[in-house]
LOTIKOL-490061 format. One record per atom (N, C-alpha, C): residue in one letter; x negated, y, z. Coordinates in steps of 0.02 Angstrom, whole numbers, plus 32768, in hexadecimal, padded with zeros to 4 digits. Layout:
<recs>
(rec a, (X, Y, Z))
...
</recs>
This chain:
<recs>
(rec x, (79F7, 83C7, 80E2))
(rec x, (7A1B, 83C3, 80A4))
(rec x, (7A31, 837C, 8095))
(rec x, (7A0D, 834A, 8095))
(rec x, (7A21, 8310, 80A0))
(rec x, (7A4D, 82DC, 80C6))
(rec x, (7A41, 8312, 8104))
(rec x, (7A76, 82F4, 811F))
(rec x, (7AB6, 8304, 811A))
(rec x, (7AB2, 8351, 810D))
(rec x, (7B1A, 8374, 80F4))
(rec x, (7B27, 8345, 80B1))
(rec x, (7AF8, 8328, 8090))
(rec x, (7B15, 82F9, 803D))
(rec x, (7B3B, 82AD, 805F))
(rec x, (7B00, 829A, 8090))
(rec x, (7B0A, 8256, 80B2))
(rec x, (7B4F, 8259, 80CB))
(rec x, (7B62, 828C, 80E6))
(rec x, (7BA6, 829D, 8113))
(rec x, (7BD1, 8298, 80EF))
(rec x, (7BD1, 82C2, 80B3))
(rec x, (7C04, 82BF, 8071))
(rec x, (7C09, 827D, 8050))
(rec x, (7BC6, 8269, 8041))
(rec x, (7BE2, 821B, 8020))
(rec x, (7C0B, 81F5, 8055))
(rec x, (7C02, 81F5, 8099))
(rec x, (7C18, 81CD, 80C8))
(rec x, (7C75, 81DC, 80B8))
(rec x, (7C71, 820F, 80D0))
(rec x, (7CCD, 822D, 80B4))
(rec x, (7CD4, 822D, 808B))
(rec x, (7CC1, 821F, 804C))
(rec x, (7CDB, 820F, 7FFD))
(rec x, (7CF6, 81B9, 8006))
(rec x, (7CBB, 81B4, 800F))
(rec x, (7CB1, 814C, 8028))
(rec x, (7CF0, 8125, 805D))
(rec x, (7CF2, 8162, 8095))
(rec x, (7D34, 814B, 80B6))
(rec x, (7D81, 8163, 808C))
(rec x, (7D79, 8190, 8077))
(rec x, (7DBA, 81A0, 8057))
(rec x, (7DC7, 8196, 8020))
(rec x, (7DA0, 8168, 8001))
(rec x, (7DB4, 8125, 7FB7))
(rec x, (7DD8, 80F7, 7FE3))
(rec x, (7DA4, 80CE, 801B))
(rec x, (7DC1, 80B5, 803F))
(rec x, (7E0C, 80BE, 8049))
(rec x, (7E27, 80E4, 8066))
(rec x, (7E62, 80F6, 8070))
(rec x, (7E9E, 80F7, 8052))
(rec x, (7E6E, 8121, 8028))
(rec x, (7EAD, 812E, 7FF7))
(rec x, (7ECC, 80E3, 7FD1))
(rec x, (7E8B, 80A4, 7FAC))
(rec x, (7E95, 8060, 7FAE))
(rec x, (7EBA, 8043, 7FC0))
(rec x, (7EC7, 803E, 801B))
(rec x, (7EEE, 8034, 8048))
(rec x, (7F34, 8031, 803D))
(rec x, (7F41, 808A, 8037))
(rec x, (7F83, 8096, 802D))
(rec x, (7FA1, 8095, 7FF1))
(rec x, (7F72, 8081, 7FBE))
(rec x, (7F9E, 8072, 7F85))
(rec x, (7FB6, 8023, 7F79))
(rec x, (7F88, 8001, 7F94))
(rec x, (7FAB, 7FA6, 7FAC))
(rec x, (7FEA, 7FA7, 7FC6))
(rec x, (801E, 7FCF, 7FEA))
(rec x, (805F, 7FC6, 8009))
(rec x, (8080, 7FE1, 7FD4))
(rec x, (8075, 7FE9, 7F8A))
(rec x, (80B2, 7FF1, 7F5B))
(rec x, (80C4, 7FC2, 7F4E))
(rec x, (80CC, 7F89, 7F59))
(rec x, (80E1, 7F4C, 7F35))
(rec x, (811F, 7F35, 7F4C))
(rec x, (8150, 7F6A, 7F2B))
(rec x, (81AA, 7F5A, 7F39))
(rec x, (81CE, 7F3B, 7F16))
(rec x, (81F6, 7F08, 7F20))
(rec x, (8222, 7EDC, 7F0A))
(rec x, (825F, 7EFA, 7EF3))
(rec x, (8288, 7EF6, 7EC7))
(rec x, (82C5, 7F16, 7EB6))
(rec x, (82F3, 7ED6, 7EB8))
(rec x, (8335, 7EFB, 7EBD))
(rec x, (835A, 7EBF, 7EA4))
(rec x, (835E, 7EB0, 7E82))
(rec x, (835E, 7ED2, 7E35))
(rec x, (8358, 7EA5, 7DF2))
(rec x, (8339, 7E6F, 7DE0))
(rec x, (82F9, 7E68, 7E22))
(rec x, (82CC, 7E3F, 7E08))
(rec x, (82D1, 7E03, 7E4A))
(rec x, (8311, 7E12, 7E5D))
(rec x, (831C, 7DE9, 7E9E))
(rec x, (8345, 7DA8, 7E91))
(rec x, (8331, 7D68, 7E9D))
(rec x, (8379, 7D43, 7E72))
(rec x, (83B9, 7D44, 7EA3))
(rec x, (83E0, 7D0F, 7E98))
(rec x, (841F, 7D23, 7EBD))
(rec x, (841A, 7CFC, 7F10))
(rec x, (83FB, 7CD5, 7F13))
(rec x, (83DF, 7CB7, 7F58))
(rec x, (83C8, 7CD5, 7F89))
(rec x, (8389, 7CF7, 7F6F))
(rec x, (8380, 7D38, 7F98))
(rec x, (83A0, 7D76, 7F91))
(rec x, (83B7, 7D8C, 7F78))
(rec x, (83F7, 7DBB, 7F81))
(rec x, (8438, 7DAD, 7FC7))
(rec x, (843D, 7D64, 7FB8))
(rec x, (845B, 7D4E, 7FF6))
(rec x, (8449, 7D48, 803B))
(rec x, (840D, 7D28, 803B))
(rec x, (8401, 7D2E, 8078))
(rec x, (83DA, 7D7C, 808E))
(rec x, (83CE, 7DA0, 8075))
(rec x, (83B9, 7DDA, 8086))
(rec x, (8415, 7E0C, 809E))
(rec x, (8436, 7E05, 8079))
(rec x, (847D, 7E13, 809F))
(rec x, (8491, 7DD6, 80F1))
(rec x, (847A, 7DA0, 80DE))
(rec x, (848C, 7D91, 8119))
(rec x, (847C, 7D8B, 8144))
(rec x, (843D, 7DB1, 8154))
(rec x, (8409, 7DD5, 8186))
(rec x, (841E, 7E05, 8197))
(rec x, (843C, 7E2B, 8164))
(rec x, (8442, 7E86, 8176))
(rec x, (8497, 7E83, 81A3))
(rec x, (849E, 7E5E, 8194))
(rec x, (84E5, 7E41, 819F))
(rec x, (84F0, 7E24, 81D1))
</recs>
């Protein structure tokens, strides 16, 4: 019995983990908040 709980906390414990993880890569830039410098050189990369 102890050990099927141990198992479960273990996969609760990794999948906070995780989920943590994948919420750190929201951090998107818009252009509104872009000034006009970088606006430029990001066209003249793509460019």
């Amino acid at each position: 019995m102890l050990y099927q709980i141990g198992i479960i906390l273990i996969i609760i414990f990794a999948a906070i983990i995780v989920s943590k993880r994948l919420n750190q890569n929201n951090d998107l830039i818009y252009e509104d908040e872009m000034e006009e410098d970088e606006l430029k050189k990001l066209d003249d990369e793509i460019n």
